[in-house]
C-alpha positions in Angstrom: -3.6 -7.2 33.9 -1.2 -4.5 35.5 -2.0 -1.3 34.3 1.8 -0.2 34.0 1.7 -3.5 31.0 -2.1 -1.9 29.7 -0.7 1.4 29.2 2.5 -0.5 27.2 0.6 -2.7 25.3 -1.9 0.4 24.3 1.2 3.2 23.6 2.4 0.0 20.8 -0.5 -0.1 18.9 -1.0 3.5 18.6 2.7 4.0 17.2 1.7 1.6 13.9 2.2 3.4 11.2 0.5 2.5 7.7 2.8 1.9 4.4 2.1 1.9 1.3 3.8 -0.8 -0.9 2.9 -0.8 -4.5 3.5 -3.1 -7.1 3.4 -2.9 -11.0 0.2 -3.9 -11.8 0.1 -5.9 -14.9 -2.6 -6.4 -17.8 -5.1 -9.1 -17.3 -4.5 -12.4 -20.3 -6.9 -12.5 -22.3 -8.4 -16.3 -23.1 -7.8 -17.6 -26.4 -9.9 -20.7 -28.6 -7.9 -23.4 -28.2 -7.7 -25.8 -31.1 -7.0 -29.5 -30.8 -3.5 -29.5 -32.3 -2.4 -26.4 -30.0 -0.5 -26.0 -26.5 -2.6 -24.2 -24.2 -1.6 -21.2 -23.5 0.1 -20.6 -19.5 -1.3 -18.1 -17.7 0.4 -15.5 -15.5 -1.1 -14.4 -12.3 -1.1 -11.1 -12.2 0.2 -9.5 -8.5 -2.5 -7.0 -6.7 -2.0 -3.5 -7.8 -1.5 -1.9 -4.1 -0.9 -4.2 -0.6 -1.2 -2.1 2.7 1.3 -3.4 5.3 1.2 -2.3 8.9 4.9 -1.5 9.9 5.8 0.0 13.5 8.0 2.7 13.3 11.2 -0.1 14.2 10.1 -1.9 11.2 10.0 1.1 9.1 13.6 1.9 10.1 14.9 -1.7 9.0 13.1 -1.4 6.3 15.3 1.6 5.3 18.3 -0.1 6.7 17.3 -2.8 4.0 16.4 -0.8 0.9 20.2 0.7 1.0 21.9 -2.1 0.9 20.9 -3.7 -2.3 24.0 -6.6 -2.1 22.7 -7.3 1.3 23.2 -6.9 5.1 23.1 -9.0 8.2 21.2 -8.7 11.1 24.1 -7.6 13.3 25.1 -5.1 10.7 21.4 -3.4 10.6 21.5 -3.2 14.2 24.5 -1.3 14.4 23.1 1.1 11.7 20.6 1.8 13.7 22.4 2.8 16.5 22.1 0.1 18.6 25.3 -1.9 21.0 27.3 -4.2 19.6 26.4 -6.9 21.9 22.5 -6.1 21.2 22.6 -5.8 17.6 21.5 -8.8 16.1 19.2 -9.3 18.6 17.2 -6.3 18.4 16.9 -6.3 14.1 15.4 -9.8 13.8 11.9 -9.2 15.8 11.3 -6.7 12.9 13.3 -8.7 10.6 10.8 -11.7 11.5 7.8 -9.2 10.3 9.2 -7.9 7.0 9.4 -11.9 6.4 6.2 -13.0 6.8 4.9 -9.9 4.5 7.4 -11.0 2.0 9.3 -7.3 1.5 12.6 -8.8 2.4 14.0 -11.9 1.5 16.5 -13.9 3.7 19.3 -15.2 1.7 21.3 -18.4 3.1 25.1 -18.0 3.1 28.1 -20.9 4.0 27.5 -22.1 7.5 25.2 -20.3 9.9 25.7 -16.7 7.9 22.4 -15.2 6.3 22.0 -11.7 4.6 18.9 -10.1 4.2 17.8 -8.4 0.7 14.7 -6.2 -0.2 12.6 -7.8 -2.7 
C-alpha cells in the first residue's frame, strides 16, 4: 500500500464525527387476558430510545442541506448549496446521500421519470 493512500485512508477515519439522533421513545404495551370471544390485541413495536450514527463531516453538511428543505431537494440542488460546480453537483451529494439511506434519516422520494427528491424522515 502507498503510504501517500495510508496517510488518506487514516486522515478519513479520524474526521468521523459522532451524531446523536434521538427518537421519541414510547411506553412499553402491556399484555392483556385474552378471552375466547375477543380480538387479540396488535402490538406496536416500540423504536429504540437513542441510535448513534457515524456521519463524516460531508454527511453532516447534507444532512443540514436536508433538514431545511422539508418539501424536498434534489441531489443536484444540495450540491450547489453546498458550494459545489454545477457540473459536479449531483455527483458529489449522492456518496453521502447513499449513507443517510442506508441509516434511514432521509427518505428518497420517486418523482415522474427519472426525477427523485430527497426528504428528512
Amino acid at each position: 500500500m502507498r503510504l501517500a493512500h495510508k496517510r488518506k485512508v487514516q486522515m478519513k477515519l479520524q474526521k468521523r464525527v459522532k451524531s446523536v439522533l434521538s427518537a421519541t421513545a414510547e411506553k412499553p404495551v402491556q399484555k392483556k387476558i385474552v378471552k375466547k370471544d375477543e380480538a387479540p390485541a396488535k402490538k406496536v413495536a416500540a423504536p429504540s430510545a437513542s441510535t448513534t450514527v457515524s456521519l463524516t463531516p460531508k454527511q453532516q453538511q447534507v444532512l443540514d442541506i436536508v433538514l431545511k428543505n422539508p418539501e424536498g431537494i434534489n441531489s443536484k440542488n444540495i450540491g450547489l448549496e453546498a458550494g459545489q460546480e454545477a457540473a459536479k453537483a449531483a455527483s458529489w451529494a449522492t456518496g453521502a446521500l447513499k449513507k443517510l439511506l442506508e441509516e434511514n434519516i432521509v427518505q428518497k422520494e420517486q418523482l415522474e421519470g427519472n426525477k427523485v427528491q430527497y426528504k428528512a424522515n
